[in-house]
Every structure is written in structure tokens, then in C-alpha cells.
N, C-alpha and C positions, 0 to 999 in steps of 0.2 A: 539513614539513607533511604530516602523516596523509591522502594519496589513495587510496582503491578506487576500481578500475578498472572497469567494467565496456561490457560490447561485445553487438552485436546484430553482422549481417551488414555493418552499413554506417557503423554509429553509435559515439560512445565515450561515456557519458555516465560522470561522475566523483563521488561520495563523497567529500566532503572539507570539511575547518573553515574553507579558503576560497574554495566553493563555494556557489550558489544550493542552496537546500535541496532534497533528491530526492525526490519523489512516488511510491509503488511502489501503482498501481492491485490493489484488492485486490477485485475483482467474480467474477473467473473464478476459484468459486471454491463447490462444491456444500453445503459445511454450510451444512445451515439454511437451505437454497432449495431446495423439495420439488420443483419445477419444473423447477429444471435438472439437476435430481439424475436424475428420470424421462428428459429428454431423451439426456441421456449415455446411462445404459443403453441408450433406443434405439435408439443411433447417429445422434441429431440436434445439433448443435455448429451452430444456428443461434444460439443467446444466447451463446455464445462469441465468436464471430466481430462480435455485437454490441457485447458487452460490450470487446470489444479497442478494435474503433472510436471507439467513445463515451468513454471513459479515454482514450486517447491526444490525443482532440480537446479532451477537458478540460485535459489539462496532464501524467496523468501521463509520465515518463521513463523510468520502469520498468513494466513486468506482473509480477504474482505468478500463478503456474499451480499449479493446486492439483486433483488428481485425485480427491481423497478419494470418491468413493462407492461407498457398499454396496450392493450388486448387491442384489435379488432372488432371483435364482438361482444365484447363488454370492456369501455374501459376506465372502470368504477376502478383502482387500485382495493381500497377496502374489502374489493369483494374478491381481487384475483389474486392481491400477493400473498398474504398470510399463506394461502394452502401450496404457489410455488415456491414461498421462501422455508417451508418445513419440507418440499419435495428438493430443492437443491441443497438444504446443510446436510440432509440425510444422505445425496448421492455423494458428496464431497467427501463426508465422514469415509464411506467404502472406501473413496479413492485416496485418498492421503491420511498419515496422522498426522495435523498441526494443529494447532488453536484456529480458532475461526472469531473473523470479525461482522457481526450483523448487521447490516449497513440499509437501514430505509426509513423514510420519511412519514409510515406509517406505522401508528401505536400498535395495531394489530399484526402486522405483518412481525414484528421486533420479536411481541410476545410469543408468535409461532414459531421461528425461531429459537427463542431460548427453550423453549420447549423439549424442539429436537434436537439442540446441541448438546452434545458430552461434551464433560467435563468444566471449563469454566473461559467462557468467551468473550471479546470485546464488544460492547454497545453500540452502535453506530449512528445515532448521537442523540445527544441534547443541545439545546442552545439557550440560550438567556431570554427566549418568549416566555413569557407566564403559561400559556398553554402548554407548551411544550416541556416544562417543569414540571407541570405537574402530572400529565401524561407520562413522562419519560423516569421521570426517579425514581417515582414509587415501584416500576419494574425493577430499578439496578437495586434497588434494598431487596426485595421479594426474593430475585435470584441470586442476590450478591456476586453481582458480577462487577467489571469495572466500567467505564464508558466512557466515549470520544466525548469531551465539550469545546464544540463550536462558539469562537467569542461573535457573535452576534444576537442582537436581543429586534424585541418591538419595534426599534426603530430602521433595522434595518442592517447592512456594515458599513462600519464606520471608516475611512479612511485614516483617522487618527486613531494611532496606537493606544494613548490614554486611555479612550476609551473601550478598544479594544481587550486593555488590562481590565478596567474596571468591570466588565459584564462578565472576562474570567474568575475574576474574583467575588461576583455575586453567584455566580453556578457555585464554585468551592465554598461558598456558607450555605447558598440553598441546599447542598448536597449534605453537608454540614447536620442541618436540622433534621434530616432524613435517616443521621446514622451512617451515612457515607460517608469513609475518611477522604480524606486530599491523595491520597496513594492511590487510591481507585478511583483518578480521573485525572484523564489523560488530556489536555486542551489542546485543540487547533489554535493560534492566534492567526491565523487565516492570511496566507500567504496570498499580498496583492502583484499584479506581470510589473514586473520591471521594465518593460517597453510602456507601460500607461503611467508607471506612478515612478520616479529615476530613485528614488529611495525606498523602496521593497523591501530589498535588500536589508539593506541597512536597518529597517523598521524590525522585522520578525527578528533577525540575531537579537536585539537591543529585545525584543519582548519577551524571544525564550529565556537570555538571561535572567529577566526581573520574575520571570511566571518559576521559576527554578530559584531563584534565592529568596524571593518574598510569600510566594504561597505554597514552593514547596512540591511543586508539582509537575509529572512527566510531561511530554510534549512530542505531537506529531505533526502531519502536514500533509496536503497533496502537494509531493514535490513536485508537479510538473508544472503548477499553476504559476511557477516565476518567468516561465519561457513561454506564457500562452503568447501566440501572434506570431513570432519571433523565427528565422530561418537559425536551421542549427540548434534545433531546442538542446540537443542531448548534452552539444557543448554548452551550454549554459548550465543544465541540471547538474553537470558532472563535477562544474565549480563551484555550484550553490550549495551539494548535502555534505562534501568535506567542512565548508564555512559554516553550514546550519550543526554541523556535529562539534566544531569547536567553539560553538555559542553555547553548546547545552542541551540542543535536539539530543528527543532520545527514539523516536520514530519518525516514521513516514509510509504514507500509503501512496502507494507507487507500483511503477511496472518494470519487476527486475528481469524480464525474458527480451533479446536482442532476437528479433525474428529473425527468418533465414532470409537472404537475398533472393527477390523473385529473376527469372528467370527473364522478364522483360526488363530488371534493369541491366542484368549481363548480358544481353541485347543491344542495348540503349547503350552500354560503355563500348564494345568490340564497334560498335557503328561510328560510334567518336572516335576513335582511336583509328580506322581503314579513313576514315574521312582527312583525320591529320595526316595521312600516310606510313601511319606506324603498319609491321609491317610482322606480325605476331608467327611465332612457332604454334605447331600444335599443341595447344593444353587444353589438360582436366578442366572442367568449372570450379574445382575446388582452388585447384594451381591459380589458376585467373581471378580469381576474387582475390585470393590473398596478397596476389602481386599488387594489385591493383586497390588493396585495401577495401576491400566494399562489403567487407563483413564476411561470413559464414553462411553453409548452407544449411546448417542445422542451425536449432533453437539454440542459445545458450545465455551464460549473464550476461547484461547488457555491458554497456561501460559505465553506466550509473553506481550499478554493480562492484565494480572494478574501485570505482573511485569509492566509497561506502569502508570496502574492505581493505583498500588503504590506509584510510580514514581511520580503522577501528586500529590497525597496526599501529599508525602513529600516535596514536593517544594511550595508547597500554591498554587496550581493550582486547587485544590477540595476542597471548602472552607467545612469545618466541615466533609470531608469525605464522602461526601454524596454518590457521585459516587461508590464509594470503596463498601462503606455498602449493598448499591444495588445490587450491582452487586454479592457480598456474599450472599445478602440475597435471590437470583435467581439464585444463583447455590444450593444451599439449597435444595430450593423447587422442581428443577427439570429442571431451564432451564431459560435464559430469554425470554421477550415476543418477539416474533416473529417481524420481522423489516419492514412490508408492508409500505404502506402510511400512512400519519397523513396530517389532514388540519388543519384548525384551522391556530392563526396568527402564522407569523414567527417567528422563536425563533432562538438564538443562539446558539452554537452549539462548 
């Protein structure tokens, strides 16, 4: 039975076809957040230190850390991620114990990283370039770590699956030759939007199958990338990681935090609502959101979440439901407990 291992300071959480499925919180994380892209440069790693919290409190098991930004005043990556991506696994480490996944497109930056990460972390990634081969593996032998393989090579991605297998299956022998078993690597078969391509869907199940009975090997995803475009992303992801979990998925990097409802959209609703002539009692904001279904004011799992830990129930991955129940019985009350540190012996995960 195909297990990746992976390890924080204190933790072991496991990758595996009979394992609860692995959550790799994917927030800490500058594309395309103007916001915390500025912060970094400043030297402010306060929505870092955030975003750690709020993910781990949601469920994930894993953190993806992702350095990517362009500076301003210099923005040579080569020259600025390696020292912020060994300045954020270091702050992350303080704030949570989970495994960490290191996530960047530079060879340098990966290796600062593994550097400063305890214990034993995800790769974030290789792909089927020759450059990138040989860049990328000889670090995951050196630290013995495991790594994300991206099925995409030289030519680009391919919209057919064939060949999407086949570039998986030449990383699993290039890694091969390296001493890398098939356990310690993990493949994206690279989830194309279902609003561009009407078989997606259908493509990746049919891949994580074959990438699980023929080479043997775990599998993740950016689950969000099936709903890009798409109004209602959530409901589509919420239908997609149940079906990716009874294909064979055994990760995904995703965002399991349901932000709180801003304050302008319970504005935006009480406006619609005096418009129709509805004709409201005084309530709490918390009362009004919930009547009105618009989510929470606090952080908590999303419903990707929700569906995930279903998911795990009904495949015998939660024996007795435990997880399930919990996690119902903290949303109940108001919230799960907060995701800092835990000592004590190692647990799995």
C-alpha cells in the first residue's frame, strides 16, 4: 500500500490509498493577493501567521508556502525568494506544527527552504522539463523528501490525458534512477475548468485511477482549478473532491478556511430584502446571516470542508464518524479550537 510520509517537528501525517484524505491549505500564498504581496515586501508576515492559524483550525494537515513575490525594487526572484521562503517556513514553523509543503518555481528558493524546514516536507514540484529534472530531483534524493510531480513536460500541457499519463510516468522512472521510490511522489495530473474543456471531469477521475493502479502512486490537485470562470465555484468544488476522492485522490491543495461575511454584503442583503418589502425584527448579525444563510462571521471550514469529511466517512476513512461529529459538534458551538502548536508524542495524522 502506496504511503508518503511526511513530518513537521512533532507530527507524521501520511498520503496514502488507505488514509483519510490530506488537505494541503494553500492561502500562504502571494499570487494574486495584492495585499499580501505588499506586506511581504515590507517585512510584515502578519496575514501569514494568520493564514497558518485559520487553515490548520479548518482541517488542513498540511501548509503549502509559497514565496513567489516580485519585489519592486528588485524583481529578480533568484535573488529575493530563497531568503523570504527560509524567513516564512521559519515563522510558520513558530506558529503551527504541521508538515509544510514548499511550493516555488525556483531551484533556489526550494533549496532554502528545505533548509529551514523540520522534519520531513512536501516538494513543490517538479515537472517532466529536462531542466527541471534535473534541477529538482537531485534536491528530493539529497533531503529525502517527497515531491509534487506536475504532468506537464517541454511541450507544454497537454489537453489529452494520454499524454498527461505518460510525462507522469516518465518523472516515476526519472525519479526512479535517482533512488526515488514511486511513494515519494505525489502527481498532479492537472485538473483542466470544466466550463473550457466539458470532460475535466471525467478526464482526471479516469487519470487518478490509472496513475493509482498502474504506477502506483498518490495524487493531488488544485481543487479549485475545475470551477475557474464558473459563478458558484464552491458548489462545483464541493461536488468535484467527493467524486475525486472516490476515484483515488488522495490530496489536494486547496483553501479549507470559509471566510467571515463582510459587513457590506449584510448591507447588500437587509437592502434587498427593505426593497422587496420584507419587513425584518431586530437581529444580531450573527441571527441575520444564519437566517439568511450567508455564511458566518467568524473564519471556519469551508463547505469544501464539509464535503471532504463526508467523503472520508463514507469510504471508511473515519472509522465511527468521529471526525465528522466533531467537527459538527464545533461548528455548533461556535468554531473549532484554534490550530497553534501541540507537543506531546507524535500522532498521525
Amino acid at each position: 500500500m502506496t504511503r508518503t510520509v511526511l513530518e513537521s517537528k512533532t507530527r507524521t501525517v501520511i498520503i496514502g490509498f488507505d488514509q483519510p484524505f490530506c488537505v494541503i491549505g494553500e492561502r500562504i500564498n502571494p499570487t494574486g493577493r495584492k495585499k499580501l504581496a505588499a506586506e511581504l515586501e515590507a517585512g510584515d508576515f502578519s496575514t501569514v501567521v494568520a493564514d497558518a492559524l485559520a487553515q490548520v483550525a479548518a482541517g488542513a494537515a498540511v501548509l503549502d508556502v509559497n514565496a513567489g513575490v516580485v519585489y519592486n525594487s528588485n524583481p529578480d526572484p533568484n535573488v529575493t525568494e530563497p531568503p523570504l521562503m527560509r524567513q516564512m517556513i521559519e515563522l510558520v514553523q513558530q506558529t503551527v506544527d504541521v508538515p509544510l509543503c514548499i511550493d516555488s518555481s525556483v531551484p533556489g528558493a526550494l533549496e532554502a527552504g528545505l533548509a529551514a524546514a523540520k522534519g520531513r516536507p512536501l516538494l513543490n514540484s517538479v515537472t517532466g522539463e529536462e531542466e527541471r529534472l534535473e534541477r529538482v530531483l537531485p534536491l528530493v534524493k539529497k533531503y529525502n523528501v517527497p515531491v509534487v510531480a506536475i504532468s506537464n513536460d517541454d511541450t507544454g500541457i497537454s489537453e489529452d490525458p494520454e499524454i498527461r499519463f505518460a510525462v507522469a510516468r516518465k518523472i516515476v522512472e526519472r525519479a526512479a534512477d535517482f533512488g526515488i521510490p514511486a511513494q515519494d511522489i505525489v502527481v498532479d495530473p492537472l485538473v483542466m475548468p470544466v466550463g473550457a474543456m466539458a470532460t475535466a471531469g471525467q478526464q482526471v477521475f479516469a487519470l487518478v485511477r490509472r496513475l493509482r493502479e498502474e504506477l502506483g502512486v498518490n495524487t493531488t490537485c488544485g481543487a479549485s482549478n475545475i470551477s475557474f470562470g464558473l459563478p458558484n465555484r464552491h458548489g462545483i468544488n464541493t461536488a468535484f473532491l467527493p467524486m475525486a476522492i472516490g476515484a483515488g485522490m488522495t490530496s489536494a491543495i486547496m483553501n479549507p478556511v470559509a471566510m467571515p461575511v463582510s459587513q457590506s454584503k449584510i448591507a447588500a442583503k437587509k437592502a434587498e430584502l427593505e426593497a422587496a418589502g420584507v419587513m425584518l425584527p431586530p437581529l444580531e448579525d450573527a441571527d441575520f446571516v444564519r437566517l439568511f444563510g450567508l455564511g458566518s462571521l467568524t473564519a471556519g471550514p469551508g463547505a469544501e470542508m464539509q464535503a471532504i469529511r463526508a467523503a472520508n466517512f463514507l469510504v471508511n476513512q473515519d472509522p465511527h464518524g468521529t471526525a465528522w461529529i466533531a467537527m459538527n459538534k464545533a461548528q455548533e458551538s461556535g468554531g473549532e479550537a484554534r490550530g497553534g502548536r501541540r507537543g506531546g508524542r507524535r500522532r498521525r495524522a
